[in-house]
C-alpha positions as CSV (number, residue, x, y, z in Angstrom):
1,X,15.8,12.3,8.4
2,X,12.7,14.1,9.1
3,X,10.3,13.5,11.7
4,X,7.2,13.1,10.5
5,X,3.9,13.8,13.0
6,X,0.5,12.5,11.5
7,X,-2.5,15.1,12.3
8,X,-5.6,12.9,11.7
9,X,-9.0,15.0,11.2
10,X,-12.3,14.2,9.7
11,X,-13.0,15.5,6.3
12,X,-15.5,18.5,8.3
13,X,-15.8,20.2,11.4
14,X,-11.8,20.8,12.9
15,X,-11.8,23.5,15.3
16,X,-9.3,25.4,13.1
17,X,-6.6,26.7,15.9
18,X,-6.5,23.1,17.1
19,X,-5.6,21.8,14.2
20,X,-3.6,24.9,12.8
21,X,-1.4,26.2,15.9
22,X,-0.1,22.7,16.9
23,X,0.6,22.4,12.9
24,X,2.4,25.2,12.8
25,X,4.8,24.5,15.9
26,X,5.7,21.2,14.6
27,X,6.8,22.7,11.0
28,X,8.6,25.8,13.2
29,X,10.4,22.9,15.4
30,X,11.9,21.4,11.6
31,X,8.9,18.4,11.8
32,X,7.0,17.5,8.9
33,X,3.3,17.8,9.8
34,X,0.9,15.6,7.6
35,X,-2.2,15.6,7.0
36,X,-5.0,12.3,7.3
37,X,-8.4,11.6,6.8
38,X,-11.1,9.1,6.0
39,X,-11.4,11.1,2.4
40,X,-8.8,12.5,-0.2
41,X,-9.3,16.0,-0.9
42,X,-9.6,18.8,1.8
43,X,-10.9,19.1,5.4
44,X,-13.2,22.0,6.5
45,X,-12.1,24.0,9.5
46,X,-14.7,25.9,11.8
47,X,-13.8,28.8,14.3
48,X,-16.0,27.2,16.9
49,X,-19.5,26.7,14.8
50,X,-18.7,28.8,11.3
51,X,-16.6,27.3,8.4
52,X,-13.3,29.7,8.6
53,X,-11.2,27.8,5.8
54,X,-9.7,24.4,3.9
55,X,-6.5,22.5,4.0
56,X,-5.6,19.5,2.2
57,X,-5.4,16.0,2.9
58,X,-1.9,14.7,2.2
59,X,-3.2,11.2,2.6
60,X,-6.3,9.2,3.5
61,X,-5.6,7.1,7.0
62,X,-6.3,4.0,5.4
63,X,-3.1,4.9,3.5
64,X,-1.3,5.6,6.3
65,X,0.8,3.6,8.8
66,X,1.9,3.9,12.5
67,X,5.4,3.4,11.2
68,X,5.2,6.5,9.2
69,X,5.3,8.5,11.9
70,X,6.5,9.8,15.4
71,X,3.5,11.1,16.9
72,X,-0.2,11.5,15.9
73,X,-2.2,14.7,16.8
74,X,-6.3,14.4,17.1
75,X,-7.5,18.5,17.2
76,X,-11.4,18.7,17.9
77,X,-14.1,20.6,17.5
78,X,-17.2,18.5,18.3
79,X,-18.2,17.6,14.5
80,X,-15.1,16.2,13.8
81,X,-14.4,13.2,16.6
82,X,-17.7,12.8,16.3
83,X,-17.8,11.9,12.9
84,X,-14.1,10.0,13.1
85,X,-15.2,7.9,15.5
86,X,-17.4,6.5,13.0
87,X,-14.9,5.8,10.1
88,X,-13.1,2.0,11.0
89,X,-9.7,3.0,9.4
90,X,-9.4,6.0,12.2
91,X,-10.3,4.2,15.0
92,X,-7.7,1.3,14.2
93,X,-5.1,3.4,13.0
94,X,-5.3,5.4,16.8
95,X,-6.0,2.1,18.5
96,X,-2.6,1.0,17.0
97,X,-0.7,4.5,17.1
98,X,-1.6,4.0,21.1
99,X,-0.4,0.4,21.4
100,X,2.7,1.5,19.6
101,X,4.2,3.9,22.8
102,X,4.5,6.9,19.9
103,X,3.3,10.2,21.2
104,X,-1.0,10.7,21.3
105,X,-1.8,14.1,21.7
106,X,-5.9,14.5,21.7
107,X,-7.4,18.3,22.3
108,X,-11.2,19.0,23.4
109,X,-13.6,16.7,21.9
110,X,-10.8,14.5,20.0
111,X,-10.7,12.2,23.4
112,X,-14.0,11.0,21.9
113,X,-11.9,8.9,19.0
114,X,-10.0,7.5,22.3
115,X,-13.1,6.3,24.2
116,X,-14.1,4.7,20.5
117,X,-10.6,3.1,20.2
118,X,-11.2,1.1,23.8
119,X,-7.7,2.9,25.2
120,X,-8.5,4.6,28.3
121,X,-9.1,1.6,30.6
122,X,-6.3,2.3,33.2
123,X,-5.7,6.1,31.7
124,X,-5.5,9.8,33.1
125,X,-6.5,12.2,31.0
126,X,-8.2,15.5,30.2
127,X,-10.5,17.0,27.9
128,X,-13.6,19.3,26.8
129,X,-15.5,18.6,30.2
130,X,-18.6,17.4,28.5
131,X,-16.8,14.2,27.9
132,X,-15.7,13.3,31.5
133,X,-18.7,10.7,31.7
134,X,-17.7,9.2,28.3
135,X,-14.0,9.1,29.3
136,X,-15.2,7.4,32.9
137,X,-17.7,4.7,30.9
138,X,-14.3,4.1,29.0
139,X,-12.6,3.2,32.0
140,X,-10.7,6.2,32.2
141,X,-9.8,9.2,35.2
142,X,-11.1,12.5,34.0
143,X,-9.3,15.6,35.7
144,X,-9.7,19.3,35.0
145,X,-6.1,20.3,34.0
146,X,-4.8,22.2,31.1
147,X,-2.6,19.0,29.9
148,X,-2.7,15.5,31.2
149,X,0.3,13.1,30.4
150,X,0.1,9.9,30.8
151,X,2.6,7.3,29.2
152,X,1.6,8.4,25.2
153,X,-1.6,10.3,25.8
154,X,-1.3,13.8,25.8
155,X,-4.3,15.9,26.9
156,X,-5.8,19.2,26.9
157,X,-9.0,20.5,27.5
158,X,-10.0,23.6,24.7
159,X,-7.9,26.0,22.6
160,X,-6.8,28.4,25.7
161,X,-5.0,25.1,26.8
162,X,-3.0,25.4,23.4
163,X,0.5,26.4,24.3
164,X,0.8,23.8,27.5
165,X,-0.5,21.0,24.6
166,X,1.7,22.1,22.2
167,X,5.0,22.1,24.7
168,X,3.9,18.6,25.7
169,X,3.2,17.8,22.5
170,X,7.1,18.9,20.9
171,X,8.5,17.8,24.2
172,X,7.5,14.0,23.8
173,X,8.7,14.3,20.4
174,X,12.1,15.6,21.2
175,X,13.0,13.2,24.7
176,X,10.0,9.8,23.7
177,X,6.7,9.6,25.1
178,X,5.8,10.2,28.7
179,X,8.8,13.2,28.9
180,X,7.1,15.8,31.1
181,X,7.1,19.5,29.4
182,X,3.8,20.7,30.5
């Protein structure tokens, strides 16, 4: 059986090697990356602020379930948690992927659809550091490292963080949540 990993974006503004480079390490590890979001269709990707390129949705989130899959990615880019945090489907399905003990692995601004989701309170975790007072207002502990893990959540701060995310990320996939492979 195939392990499936959910990648929820908005339908515009993913940093494109946030979404793209963890994608690709979960096909090269034999996982079946799958893309959500609020709208069928594509998603627009951005190298930082210009539109780079498209990639399809496989399925909206509000077709989706937490059973569907082993893990859930959130990339960034500021556009796109910004603009998640706002659709009710994607903040429930995270609030529930984190109550279910499955893998979280939020990059860069994507913590912002955690704060939304009310799942910090009690939580370490890392991200773009513009968010350390949102994540602290959550009830969260903000550090500077490259990747946080903590029980499910998996953290990193920006796309030069990408290969410590992506090892944590394949690592809680392989052993459960909360393995260590930073």
């Amino acid at each position: 059986m195939t392990t499936r990993i959910a990648f929820l974006t908005a339908n515009e503004g993913i940093e494109s090697v946030e979404l793209t480079d963890p994608w690709k390490a979960a096909a090269d590890a034999g996982h079946a990356p799958e893309l959500l979001a609020p709208e069928a269709g594509t998603v627009s990707l951005f190298e930082h602020l210009d539109r780079s390129s498209e990639q399809t949705v496989d399925r909206t989130v509000s077709q989706a379930s937490v059973d569907d899959y082993a893990a859930l990615v959130l990339p960034g880019g500021v556009a796109n948690p910004d603009a998640l945090r706002l659709d009710t489907a994607a903040v429930d399905f995270i609030r529930d992927f984190v109550a279910s003990g499955k893998p979280v692995a939020a990059i860069c601004h994507a913590p912002w659809t955690l704060v939304e989701a009310g799942v910090l309170e009690g939580r370490t975790l890392t991200s773009f550091p513009s968010l350390a007072t949102d994540v602290r207002n959550a009830g969260g502990t903000w550090t500077d490292e490259k990747v946080v893990t903590d029980g499910n959540l998996i953290t990193s701060r920006n796309p030069d963080d990408l290969p410590a995310f992506i090892n944590a990320l394949l690592e809680a996939v392989a052993h459960g949540a909360g393995s260590t492979g930073a």
